[in-house]
N, C-alpha and C positions, 0 to 999 in steps of 0.2 A: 504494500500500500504506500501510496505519494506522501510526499508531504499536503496535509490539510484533507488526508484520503481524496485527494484530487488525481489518483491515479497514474500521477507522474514518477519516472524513475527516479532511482538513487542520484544517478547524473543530473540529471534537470535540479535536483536540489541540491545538490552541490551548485549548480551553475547559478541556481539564487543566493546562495549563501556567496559564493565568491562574487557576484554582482554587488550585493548589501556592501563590501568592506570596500570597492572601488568608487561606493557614490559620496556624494559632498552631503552634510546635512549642518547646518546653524541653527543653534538656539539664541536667540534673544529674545530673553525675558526680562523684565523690569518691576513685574509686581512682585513682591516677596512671598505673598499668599500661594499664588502658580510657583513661584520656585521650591516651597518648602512641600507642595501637593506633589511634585517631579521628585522630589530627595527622598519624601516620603515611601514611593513605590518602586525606588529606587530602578528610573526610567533611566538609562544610558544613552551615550550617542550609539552604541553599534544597535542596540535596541532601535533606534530613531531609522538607523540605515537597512536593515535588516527589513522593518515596516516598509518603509520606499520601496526599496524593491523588492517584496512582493504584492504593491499596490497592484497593479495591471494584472498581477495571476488574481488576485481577487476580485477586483471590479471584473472580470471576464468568469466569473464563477458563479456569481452574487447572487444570479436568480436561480440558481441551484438548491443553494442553502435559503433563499428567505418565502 
């Protein structure tokens, strides 16, 4: 089974996980409420990058799951 049981091979998630660490992601935050809610769940940047790209295998999935 794929990643997100989407059926995809071993490969194909590797080739998202190696896509996540090649993409750019920023945070800028400036309220201190949002920043301590982020430290709290302790959200990362490779978490951040990882999310990006697998946006597009999700949004292409979406009415699958809802």
């Amino acid at each position: 089974m794929g990643l997100f049981g989407l059926g995809k091979s071993i490969r194909e998630e590797k080739k998202w996980i190696q896509l996540s660490k090649e993409m750019d992601v920023l945070i800028t935050i400036h309220d201190p409420l949002i920043i301590k809610k982020l430290e709290m769940i302790d959200l990362t940047v490779e978490d951040l990058k990882l999310i990006k790209a697998l946006q597009p295998l999700i949004e292409e999935q979406i009415e699958t799951y809802v």
